[in-house]
C-alpha positions as CSV (number, residue, x, y, z in Angstrom):
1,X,3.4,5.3,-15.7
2,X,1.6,2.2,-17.1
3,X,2.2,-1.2,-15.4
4,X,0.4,-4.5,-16.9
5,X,0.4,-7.7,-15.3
6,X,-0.2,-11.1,-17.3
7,X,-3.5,-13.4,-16.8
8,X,-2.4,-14.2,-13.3
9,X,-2.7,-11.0,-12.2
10,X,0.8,-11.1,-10.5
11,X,3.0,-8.6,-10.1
12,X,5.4,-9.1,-12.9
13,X,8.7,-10.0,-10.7
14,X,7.0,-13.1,-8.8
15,X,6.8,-15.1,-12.3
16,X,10.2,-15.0,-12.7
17,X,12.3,-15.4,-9.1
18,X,11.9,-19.2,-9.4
19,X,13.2,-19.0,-12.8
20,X,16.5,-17.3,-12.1
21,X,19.6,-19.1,-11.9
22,X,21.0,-20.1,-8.3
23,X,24.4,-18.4,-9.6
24,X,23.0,-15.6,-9.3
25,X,21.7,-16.0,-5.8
26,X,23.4,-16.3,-2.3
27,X,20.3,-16.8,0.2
28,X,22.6,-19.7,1.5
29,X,25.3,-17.3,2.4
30,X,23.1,-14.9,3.9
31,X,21.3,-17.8,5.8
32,X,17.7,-16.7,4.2
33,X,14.8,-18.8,1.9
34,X,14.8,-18.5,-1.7
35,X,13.3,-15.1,-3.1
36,X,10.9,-17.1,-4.8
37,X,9.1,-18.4,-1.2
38,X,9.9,-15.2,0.4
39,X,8.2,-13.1,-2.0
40,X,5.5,-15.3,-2.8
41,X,4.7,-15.3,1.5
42,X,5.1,-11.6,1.2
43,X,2.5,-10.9,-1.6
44,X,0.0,-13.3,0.1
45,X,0.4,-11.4,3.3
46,X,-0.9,-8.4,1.1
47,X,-3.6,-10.2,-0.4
48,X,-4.7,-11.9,3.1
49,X,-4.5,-8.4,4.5
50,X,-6.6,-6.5,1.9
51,X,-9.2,-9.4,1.2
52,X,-10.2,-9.1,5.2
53,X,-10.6,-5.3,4.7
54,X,-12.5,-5.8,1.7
55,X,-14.9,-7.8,3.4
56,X,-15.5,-5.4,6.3
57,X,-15.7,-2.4,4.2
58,X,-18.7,-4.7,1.8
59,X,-20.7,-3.5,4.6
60,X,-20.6,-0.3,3.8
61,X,-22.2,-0.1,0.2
62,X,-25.1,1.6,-0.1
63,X,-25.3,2.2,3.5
64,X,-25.6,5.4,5.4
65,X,-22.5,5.1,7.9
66,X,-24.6,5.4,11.0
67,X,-26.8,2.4,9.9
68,X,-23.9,-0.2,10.0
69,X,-23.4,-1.8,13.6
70,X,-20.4,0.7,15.5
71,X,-18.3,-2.8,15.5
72,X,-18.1,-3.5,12.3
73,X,-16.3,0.6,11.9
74,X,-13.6,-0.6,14.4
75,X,-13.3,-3.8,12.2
76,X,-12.9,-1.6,9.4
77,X,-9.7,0.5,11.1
78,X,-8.5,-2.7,12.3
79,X,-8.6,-4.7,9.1
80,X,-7.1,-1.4,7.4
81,X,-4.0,-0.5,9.6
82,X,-3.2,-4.0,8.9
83,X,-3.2,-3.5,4.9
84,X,-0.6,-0.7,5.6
85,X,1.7,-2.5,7.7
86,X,1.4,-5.4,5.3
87,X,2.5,-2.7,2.7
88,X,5.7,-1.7,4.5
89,X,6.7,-5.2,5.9
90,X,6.0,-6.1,1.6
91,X,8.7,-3.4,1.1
92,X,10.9,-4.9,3.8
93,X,11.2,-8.2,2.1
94,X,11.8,-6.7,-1.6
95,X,14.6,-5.4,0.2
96,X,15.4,-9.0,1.3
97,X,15.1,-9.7,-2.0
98,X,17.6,-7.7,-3.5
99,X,20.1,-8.2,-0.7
100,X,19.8,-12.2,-1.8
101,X,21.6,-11.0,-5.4
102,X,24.3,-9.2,-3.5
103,X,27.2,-11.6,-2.6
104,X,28.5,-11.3,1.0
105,X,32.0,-10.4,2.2
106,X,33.8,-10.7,4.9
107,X,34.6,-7.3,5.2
108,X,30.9,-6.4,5.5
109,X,29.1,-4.5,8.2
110,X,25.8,-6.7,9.5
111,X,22.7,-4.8,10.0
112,X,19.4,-6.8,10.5
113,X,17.4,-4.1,9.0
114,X,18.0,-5.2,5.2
115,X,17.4,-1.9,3.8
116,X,20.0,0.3,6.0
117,X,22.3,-3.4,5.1
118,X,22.0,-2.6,1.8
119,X,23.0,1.2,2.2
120,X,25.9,0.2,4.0
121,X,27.0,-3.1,1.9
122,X,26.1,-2.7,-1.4
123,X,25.4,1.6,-1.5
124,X,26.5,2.0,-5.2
125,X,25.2,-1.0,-6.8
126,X,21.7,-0.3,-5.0
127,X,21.4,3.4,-5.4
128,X,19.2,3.6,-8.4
129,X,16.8,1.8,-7.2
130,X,16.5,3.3,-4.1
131,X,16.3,6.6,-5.7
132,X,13.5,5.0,-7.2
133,X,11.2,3.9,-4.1
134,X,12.1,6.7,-1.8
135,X,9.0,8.7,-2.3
136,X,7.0,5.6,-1.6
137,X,9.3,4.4,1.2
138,X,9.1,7.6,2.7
139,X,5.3,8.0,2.4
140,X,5.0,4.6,3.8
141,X,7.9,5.1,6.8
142,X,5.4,8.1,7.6
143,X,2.0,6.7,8.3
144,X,3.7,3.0,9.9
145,X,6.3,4.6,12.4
146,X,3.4,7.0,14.2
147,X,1.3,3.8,14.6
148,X,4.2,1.4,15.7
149,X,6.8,3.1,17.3
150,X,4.5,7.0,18.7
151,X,1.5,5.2,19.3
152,X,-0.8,6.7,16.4
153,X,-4.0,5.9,16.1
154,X,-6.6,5.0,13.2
155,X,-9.5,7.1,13.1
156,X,-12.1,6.9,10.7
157,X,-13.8,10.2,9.3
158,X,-16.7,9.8,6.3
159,X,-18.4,12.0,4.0
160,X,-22.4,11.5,3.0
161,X,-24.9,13.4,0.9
162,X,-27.8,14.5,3.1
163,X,-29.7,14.2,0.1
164,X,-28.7,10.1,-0.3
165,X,-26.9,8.2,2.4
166,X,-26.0,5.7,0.6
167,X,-23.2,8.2,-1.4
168,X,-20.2,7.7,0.6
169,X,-16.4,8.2,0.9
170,X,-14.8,6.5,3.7
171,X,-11.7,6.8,4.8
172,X,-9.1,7.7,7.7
173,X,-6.7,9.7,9.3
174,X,-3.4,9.2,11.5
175,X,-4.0,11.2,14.4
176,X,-1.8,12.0,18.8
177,X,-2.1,13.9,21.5
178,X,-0.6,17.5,20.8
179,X,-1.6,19.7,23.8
180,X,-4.3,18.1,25.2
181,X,-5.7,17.1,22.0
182,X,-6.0,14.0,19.4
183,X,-4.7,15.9,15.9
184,X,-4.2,14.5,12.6
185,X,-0.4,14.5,12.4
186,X,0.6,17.0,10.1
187,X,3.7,15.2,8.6
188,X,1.2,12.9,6.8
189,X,-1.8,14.9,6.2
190,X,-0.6,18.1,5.7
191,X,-3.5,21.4,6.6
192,X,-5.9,22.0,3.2
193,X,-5.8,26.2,4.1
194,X,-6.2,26.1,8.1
195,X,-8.3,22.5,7.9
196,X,-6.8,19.5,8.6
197,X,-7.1,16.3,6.0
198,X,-7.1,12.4,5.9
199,X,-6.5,9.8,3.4
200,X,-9.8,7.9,1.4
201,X,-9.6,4.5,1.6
202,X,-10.1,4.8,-2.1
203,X,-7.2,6.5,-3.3
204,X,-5.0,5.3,-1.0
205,X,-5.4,1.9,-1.2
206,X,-4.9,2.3,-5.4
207,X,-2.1,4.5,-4.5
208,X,-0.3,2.0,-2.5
209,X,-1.2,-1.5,-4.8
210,X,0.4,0.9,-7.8
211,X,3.9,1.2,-5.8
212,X,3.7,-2.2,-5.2
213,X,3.5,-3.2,-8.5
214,X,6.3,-0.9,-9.4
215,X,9.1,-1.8,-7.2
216,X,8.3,-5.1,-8.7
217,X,9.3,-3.6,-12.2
218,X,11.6,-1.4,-10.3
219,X,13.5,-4.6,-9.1
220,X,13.0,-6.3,-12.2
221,X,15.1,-3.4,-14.2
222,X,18.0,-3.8,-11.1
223,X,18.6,-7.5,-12.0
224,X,18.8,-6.7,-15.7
225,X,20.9,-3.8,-15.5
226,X,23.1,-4.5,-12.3
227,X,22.8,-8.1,-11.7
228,X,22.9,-9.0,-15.3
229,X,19.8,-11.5,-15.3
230,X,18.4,-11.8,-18.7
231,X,14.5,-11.4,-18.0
232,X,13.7,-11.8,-21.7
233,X,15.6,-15.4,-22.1
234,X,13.4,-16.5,-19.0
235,X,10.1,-18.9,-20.3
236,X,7.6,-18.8,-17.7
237,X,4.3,-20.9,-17.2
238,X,1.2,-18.7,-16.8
239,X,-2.1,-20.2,-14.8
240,X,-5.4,-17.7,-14.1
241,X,-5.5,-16.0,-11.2
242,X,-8.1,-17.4,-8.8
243,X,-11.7,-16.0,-8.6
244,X,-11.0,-14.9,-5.1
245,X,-7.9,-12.9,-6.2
246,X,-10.1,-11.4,-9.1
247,X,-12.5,-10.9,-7.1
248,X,-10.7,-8.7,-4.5
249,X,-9.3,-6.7,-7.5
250,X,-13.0,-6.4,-8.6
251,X,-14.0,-4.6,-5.6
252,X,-11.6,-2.6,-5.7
253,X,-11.9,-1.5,-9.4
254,X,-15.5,-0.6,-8.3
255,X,-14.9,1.5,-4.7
256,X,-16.9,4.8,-5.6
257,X,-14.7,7.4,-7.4
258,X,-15.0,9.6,-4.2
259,X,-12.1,11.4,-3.1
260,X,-11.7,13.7,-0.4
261,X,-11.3,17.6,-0.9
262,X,-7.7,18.0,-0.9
263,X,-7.3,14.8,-2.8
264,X,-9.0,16.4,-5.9
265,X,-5.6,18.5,-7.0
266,X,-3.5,15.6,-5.9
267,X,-2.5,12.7,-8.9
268,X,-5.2,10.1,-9.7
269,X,-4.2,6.2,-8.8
270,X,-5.6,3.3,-11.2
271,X,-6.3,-0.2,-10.5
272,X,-8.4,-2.1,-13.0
273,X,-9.1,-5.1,-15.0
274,X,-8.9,-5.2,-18.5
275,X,-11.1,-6.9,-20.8
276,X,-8.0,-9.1,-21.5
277,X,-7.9,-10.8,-18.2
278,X,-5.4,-8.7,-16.7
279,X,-4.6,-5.7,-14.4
280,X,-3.5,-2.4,-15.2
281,X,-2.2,0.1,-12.5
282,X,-1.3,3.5,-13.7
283,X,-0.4,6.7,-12.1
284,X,-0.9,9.2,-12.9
285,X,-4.5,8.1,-14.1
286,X,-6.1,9.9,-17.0
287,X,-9.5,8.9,-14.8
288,X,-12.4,10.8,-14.3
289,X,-13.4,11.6,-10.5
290,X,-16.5,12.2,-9.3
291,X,-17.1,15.7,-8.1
292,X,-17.8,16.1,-4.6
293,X,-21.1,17.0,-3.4
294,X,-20.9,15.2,0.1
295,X,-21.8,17.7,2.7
296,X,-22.3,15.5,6.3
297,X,-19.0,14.4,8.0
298,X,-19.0,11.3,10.9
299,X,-16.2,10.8,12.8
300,X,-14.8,7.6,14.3
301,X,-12.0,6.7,16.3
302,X,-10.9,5.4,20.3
303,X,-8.8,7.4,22.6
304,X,-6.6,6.9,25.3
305,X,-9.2,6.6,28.0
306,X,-7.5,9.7,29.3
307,X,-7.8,12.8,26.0
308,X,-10.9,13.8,25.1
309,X,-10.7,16.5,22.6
310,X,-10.1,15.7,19.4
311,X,-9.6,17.7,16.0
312,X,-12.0,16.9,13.0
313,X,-10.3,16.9,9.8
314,X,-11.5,19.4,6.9
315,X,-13.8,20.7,9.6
C-alpha cells in the first residue's frame, strides 16, 4: 500500500476535520473538543515526541557506540519509549475521533476507554475499520502494556562493523525478569531459531509512521462510507510544511538501511520525500536493504537494582 500526503506533509485526514460539517459531529453531546483540535494536539504530540528522539539519536552518526557519552544512550531509550507511547495514545484519540461522528443514546453503555466504547456503542457501524487497525493496535497494545502496566524495560542493543565503527544499527528490545533473569519478552520479539530478537529503530519507527498515516486514510474511508461525508466536495487550503517538520522527515528518510537479522525476511516500511514536496509511506516497500555485515554487538539497558542476569538478543 501506497499512501501520499500533500505539500504539508500531513496526514491526509487532519486537512479535512475542520472542514466537515458540525451536523455531522456531536463532540457537544459527548462533552469533548472538536476533532479538528484534538487531532491536530494528537499529531503534534507525535511530532514533539519523534523530533526529541531524533535529536538524541544525531549523536550517533558516524559514531562507534562506545564513543558517545553513556547519557546520551539512556536519552536515547528515554526519548524513544516516549515515540511509542505517543504512537498508542495517537491511536487512542483517532478512536476519540470516530466516537465524535457517532451520535449518543440514552440507552448506551459509558466506557471511558473510547475504543472498548465504540465496541460496545457503535459495534456494527465501527467494525470495518477496526478490522482494519487490529494488526497495528495489537502490535502496538504489545510493546506499551509491558512497559506501562508489567513494568518492561527499554534496553538498547547495537550492531557495528569491526572493520568501521561508524556502520551502525541501533535499536532496542522490550525485556522482564523470567526466573531470575531480564529476557526479551517473547510476545513481542519472538526467538530467530533459539536466539532472541529486538526491534531497529529503523524499521520500526517507518513501520509505525506508515500505520499512522493509514488509519488516517482508514478513517477517512469510514466517514465516506458509514458517515456519509463527501471528502471529494471538501476544498481545503494547503500551506508548506515547516523546515523543522521536513526536516525530521529528512532524518528519517536518511537513517541507514540497516536492519536487524530477523528483520531481513520480515516486510520493508517506507518513509520518504518525493521530489514533489511530499511524503510517501508505503508498505510493503519495493526498497533495497543493505546486507548485513555487522559482526560486534553492545548492549544497554538499567535493571532493577536487584536482577543481574540478563539475556542478549541474537546472541
Amino acid at each position: 500500500m501506497e499512501i501520499k500526503t500533500n505539500i504539508d506533509l500531513k496526514p491526509n485526514l487532519q486537512r479535512y476535520l475542520s472542514k466537515i460539517e458540525e451536523g455531522c459531529m456531536f463532540y457537544g453531546e459527548h462533552g469533548m473538543r472538536h476533532p479538528s483540535g484534538l487531532y491536530n494536539v494528537s499529531v503534534g504530540k507525535v511530532e514533539g515526541a519523534i523530533t526529541d528522539f531524533l535529536e538524541v539519536l544525531a549523536e550517533y552518526k558516524d559514531k562507534d557506540f562506545e564513543t558517545v557519552d553513556k547519557d546520551n544512550t539512556g536519552k536515547l531509550l528515554k526519548t524513544y519509549r516516549s515515540v511509542l507511547l505517543s504512537f498508542r495514545e495517537h491511536l487512542d484519540d483517532c478512536f476519540s475521533v470516530v466516537k465524535i461522528f457517532i451520535k449518543p443514546s440514552e440507552r448506551q453503555k459509558d466506557n471511558r476507554n473510547q475504543c472498548r466504547w465504540l465496541e460496545l456503542n457503535a459495534k456494527e457501524t465501527t467494525q470495518e475499520l477496526f478490522d482494519e487497525i487490529r494488526e497495528y493496535k495489537n502490535y502496538l497494545d504489545r510493546s506499551v502494556n509491558e512497559l506501562k502496566h508489567n513494568s518492561g524495560i527499554l534496553a538498547g542493543i547495537a550492531f557495528y562493523d569491526d572493520r568501521d565503527g561508524t556502520k551502525n544499527c541501533l535499536g532496542y528490545f522490550i525485556a522482564n525478569v523470567v526466573e531470575g533473569s531480564y529476557d526479551p519478552v517473547e510476545s513481542i520479539h519472538p526467538k530467530l531459531g533459539d536466539m532472541y530478537t529486538g526491534f531497529s529503530f529503523r524499521r520500526d519507527l517507518h513501520y509505525n509512521l506508515f500505520n499512522m498515516y493509514k488509519v488516517s486514510e482508514d478513517i477517512l474511508e469510514f466517514l465516506q462510507q458509514k458517515i456519509g461525508v463527501d471528502i471529494g466536495s471538501i476544498e481545503v487550503e494547503v500551506k508548506s510544511a515547516p523546515d523543522n517538520l521536513r526536516k525530521a522527515f529528512q532524518q528519517i528518510m536518511d537513517m541507514p538501511r540497516y536492519h536487524f537479522p530477523d528483520e531481513y525476511v520480515k516486510p520493508v516500511p517506507s518513509v520518504a520525500l518525493t521530489k514533489d514536496h511530499r511524503l510517501k509511506l508505503t508498505y510493503p516497500a519495493n526498497l533495497s536493504i543493505m546486507p548485513n555485515r555487522l559482526n560486534r554487538v553492545v548492549l544497554t539497558h538499567s535493571t532493577d537494582g536487584h536482577t543481574g542476569a540478563y539475556r542478549i538478543p541474537y546472541m
